[in-house]
Wavefront OBJ file of the C-alpha trace (Angstrom):
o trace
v 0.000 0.000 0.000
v 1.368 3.457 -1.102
v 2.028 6.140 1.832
v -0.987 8.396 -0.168
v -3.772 5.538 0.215
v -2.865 4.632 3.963
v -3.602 8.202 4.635
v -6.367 9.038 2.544
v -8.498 8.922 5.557
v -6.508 11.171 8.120
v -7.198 8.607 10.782
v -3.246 7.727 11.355
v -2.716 10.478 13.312
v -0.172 12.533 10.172
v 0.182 15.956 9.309
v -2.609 15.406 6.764
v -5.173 15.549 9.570
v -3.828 18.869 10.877
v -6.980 21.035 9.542
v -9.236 18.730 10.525
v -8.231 19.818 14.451
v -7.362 24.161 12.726
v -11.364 23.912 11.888
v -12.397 23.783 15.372
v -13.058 27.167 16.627
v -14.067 28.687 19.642
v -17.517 30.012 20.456
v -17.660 33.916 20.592
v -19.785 35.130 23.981
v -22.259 37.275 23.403
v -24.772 40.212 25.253
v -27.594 40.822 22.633
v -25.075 40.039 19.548
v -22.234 42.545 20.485
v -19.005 40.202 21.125
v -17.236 40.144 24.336
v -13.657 38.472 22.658
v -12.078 38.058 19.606
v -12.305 34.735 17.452
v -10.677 31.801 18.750
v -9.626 33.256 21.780
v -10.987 31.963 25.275
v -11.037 34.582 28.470
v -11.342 32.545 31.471
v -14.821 32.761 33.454
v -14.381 35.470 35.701
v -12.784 37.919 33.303
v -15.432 36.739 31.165
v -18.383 37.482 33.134
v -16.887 41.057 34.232
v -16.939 41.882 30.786
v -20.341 40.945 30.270
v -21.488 42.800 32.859
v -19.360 46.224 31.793
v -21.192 45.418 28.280
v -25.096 45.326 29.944
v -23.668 48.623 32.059
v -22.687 50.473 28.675
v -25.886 49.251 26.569
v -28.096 50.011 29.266
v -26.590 54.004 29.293
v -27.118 53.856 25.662
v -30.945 52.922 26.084
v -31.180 55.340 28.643
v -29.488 58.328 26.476
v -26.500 58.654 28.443
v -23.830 57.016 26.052
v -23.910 58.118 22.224
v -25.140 55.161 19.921
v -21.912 55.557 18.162
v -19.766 54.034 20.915
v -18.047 51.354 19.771
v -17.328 48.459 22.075
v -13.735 46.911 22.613
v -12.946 43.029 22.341
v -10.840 43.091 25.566
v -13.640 44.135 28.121
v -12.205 47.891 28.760
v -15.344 50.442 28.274
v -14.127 54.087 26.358
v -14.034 57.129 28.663
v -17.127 58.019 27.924
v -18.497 54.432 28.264
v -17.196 54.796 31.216
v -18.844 58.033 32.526
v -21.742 57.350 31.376
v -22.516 54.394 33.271
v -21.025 56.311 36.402
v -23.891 58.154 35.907
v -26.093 55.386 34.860
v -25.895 54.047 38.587
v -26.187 57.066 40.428
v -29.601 57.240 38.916
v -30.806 54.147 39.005
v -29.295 52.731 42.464
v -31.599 53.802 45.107
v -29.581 53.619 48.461
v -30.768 53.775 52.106
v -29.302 56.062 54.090
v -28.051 54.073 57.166
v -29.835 55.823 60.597
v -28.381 55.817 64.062
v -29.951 52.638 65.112
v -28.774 50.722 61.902
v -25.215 51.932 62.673
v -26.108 51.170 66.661
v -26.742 47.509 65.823
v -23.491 46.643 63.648
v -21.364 48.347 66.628
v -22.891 46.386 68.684
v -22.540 42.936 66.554
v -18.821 43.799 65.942
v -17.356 45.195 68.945
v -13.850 43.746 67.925
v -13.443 45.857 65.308
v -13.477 48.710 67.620
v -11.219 47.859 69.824
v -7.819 50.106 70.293
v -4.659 49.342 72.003
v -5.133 45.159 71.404
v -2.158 43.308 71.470
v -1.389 39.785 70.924
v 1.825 38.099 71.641
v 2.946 35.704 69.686
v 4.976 33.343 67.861
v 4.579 31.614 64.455
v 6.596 28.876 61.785
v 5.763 29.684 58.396
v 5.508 26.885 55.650
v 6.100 29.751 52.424
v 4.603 29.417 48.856
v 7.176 29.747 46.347
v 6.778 28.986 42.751
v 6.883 25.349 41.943
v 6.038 24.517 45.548
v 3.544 21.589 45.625
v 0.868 23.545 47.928
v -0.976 21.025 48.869
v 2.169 18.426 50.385
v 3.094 21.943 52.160
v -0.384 22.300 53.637
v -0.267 18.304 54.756
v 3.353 19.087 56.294
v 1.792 21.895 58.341
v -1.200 20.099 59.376
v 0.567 17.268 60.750
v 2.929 19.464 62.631
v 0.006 21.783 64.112
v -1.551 18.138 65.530
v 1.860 17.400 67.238
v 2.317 20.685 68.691
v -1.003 21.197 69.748
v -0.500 18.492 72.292
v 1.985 20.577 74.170
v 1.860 22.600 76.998
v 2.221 26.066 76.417
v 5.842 26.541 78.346
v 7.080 23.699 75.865
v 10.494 24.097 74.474
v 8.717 22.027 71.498
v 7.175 24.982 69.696
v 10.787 26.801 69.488
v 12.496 23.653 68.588
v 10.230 23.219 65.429
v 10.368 26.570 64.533
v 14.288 26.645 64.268
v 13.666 23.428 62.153
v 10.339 24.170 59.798
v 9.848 27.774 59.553
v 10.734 29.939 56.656
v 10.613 32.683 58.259
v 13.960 34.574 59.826
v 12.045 34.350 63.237
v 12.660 30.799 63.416
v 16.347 31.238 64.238
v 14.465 33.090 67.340
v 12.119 30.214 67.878
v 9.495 31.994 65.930
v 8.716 34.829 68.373
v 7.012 37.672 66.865
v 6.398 40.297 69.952
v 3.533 41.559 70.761
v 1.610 42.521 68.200
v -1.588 45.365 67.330
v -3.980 44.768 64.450
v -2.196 47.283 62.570
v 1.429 45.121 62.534
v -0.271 42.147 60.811
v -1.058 41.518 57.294
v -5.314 41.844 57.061
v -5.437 37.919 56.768
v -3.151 37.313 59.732
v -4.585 39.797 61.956
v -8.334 38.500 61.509
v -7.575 35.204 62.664
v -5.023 36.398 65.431
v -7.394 38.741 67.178
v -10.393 37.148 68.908
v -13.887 38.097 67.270
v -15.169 37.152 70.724
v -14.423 36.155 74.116
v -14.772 32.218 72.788
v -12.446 32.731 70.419
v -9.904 34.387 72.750
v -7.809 31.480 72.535
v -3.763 31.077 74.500
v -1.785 28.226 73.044
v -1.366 27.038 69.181
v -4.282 28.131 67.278
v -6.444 25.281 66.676
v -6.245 25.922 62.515
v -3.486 26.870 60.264
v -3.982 30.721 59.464
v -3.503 30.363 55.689
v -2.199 34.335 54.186
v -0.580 35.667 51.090
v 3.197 34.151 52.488
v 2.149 30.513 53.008
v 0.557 28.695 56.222
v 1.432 29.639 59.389
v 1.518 27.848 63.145
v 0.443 30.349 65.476
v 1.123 30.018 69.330
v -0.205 32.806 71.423
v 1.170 33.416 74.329
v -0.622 36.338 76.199
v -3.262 38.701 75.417
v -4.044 42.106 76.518
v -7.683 43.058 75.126
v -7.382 47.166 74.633
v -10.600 49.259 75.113
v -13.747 50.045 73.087
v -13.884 52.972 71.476
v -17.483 55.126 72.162
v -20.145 54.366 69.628
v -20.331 58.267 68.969
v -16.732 58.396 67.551
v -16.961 55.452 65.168
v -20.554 55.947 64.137
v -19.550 58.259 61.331
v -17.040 55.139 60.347
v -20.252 52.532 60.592
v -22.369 54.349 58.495
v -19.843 54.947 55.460
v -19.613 50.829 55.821
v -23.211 50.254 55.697
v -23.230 52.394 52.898
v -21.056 50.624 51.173
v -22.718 47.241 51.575
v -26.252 48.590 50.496
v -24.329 49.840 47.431
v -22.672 46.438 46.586
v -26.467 44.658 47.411
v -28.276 47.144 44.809
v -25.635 46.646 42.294
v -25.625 43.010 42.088
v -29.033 43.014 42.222
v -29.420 45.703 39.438
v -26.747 43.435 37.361
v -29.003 40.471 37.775
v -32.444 42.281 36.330
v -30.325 43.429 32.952
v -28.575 39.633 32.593
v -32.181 38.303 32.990
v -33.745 40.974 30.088
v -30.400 40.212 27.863
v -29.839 37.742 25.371
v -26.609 36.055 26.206
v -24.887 33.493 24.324
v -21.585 31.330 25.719
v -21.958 32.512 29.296
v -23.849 32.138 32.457
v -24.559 35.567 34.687
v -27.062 35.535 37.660
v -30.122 36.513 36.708
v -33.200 37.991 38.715
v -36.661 39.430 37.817
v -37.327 41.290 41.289
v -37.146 45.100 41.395
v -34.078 46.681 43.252
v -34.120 47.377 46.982
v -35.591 50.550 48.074
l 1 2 3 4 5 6 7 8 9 10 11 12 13 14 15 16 17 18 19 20 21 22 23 24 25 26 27 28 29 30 31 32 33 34 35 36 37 38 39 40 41 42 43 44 45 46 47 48 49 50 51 52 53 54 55 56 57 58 59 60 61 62 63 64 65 66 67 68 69 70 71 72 73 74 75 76 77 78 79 80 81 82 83 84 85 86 87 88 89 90 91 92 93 94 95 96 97 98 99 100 101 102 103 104 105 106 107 108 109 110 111 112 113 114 115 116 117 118 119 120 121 122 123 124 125 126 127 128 129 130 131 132 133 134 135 136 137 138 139 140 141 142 143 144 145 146 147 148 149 150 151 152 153 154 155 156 157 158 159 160 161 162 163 164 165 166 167 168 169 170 171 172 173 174 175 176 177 178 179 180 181 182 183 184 185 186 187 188 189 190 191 192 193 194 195 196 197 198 199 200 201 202 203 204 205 206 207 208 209 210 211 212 213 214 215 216 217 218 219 220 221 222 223 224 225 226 227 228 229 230 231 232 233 234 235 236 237 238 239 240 241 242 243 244 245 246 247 248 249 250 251 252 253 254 255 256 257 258 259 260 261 262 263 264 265 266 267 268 269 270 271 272 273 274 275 276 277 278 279 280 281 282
């Protein structure tokens, strides 16, 4: 049999099957026909859904007269100044916010008190397990665990903890036998310090922390050693503080929401948004 007739029917696996795999293209996304990529390429989901939802934003300033028909929307999700403006101004009109009153901000003050809290210091001592590139994450998490059981079984004046910092940690504190100092909310990386600092008197906890605190670095072994709890700032100096927050969430709720009503009166194609048919908040 000649080379030409054993692959007259592309099913060896040889170059001559090659456009049989080029003719398989991917599926553009759409939100009512306009594009959201180019041809063949493939954004992954997130970036993909944040353009869609720029894209109902800038056709729903358009409806409304704010945006000039002529606009002409990009194929890498980034709206044009004026895109841009106009659904600025798009929201503003159609987000209707609460404003937060006294006893709204009263009650989150009151359901957060740890947050208010000045002058609370923690002290402390840690092994870090880093993430570097190439590092398999999750043998580094099973490495921690399994050290966190052991030490946990110690008593809190245990030369153990200082022993396997020296050994384990990444960190230059484990030549010191991991000891940080005390420490204030404000000396901690946001991930850190939200596990470090009790939420509540439950959760005030001396000795290894019962879970790894996972942050930005790697996982970390935490052994606290003392606590001193600070002092609760008056309601009347924060409020102003509380009500800017509240704000903030009301915002996020009526946007999402709003997001939801245009995805469910779009026509999308290659994508899946959340979709409601329930007016916005008052």
């Amino acid at each position: 049999m000649s080379q030409q007739q054993g692959c007259g029917g592309g099913s060896c696996g040889c170059a001559s099957a090659a456009p049989m795999i080029e003719d398989i293209k991917v599926a553009v996304a759409t939100v009512n026909g306009v594009p959201l990529h180019g041809e063949g390429e493939s954004p992954d989901p997130e970036a993909l859904r944040q353009r869609a939802y720029s894209e109902l934003l800038r056709q729903a300033a358009q409806r409304r007269g704010l945006l000039a028909v002529g606009d002409v929307p990009s194929l890498d999700g980034v709206l044009s100044e004026a895109a841009s403006d106009a659904t600025l101004t798009l929201l503003e009109r159609e987000l209707q916010l609460p404003e937060p009153d006294e006893a709204s901000c009263k009650r989150y003050f009151d359901a957060h008190p740890a947050r208010y809290h000045v002058g609370e210091k923690v002290q402390a001592k840690h092994i870090l397990f880093a993430v570097t590139p190439g590092v398999d994450v999750s043998a580094l998490r099973g490495r921690a665990e399994s050290l966190l059981v052991t030490l946990r079984c110690e008593a809190l004046d245990s030369p153990a903890f200082a022993k396997a910092a020296a050994e384990n940690s990444n960190c230059p504190s484990g030549a010191e036998g991991g000891e940080l100092g005390w420490l204030g909310r404000e000396d901690c990386a946001p991930e850190f310090s939200s596990a470090l600092f009790a939420q509540d008197e439950a959760n005030a906890h001396i000795g290894v922390l019962p879970r790894l605190i996972s942050t930005r670095f790697g996982f970390h072994i935490v052994q606290v050693l003392a606590r001193e709890a600070g002092s609760l700032q008056p309601f009347e100096s924060v409020k102003g503080s509380i009500a800017q927050v509240l704000r903030q969430q009301a915002y996020m709720t009526a946007l999402r929401q709003y997001l939801s009503l245009l995805a469910g009166e779009a026509e999308l194609y290659g994508l899946d948004l959340d979709m409601a048919e329930s007016p916005l908040l008052q």
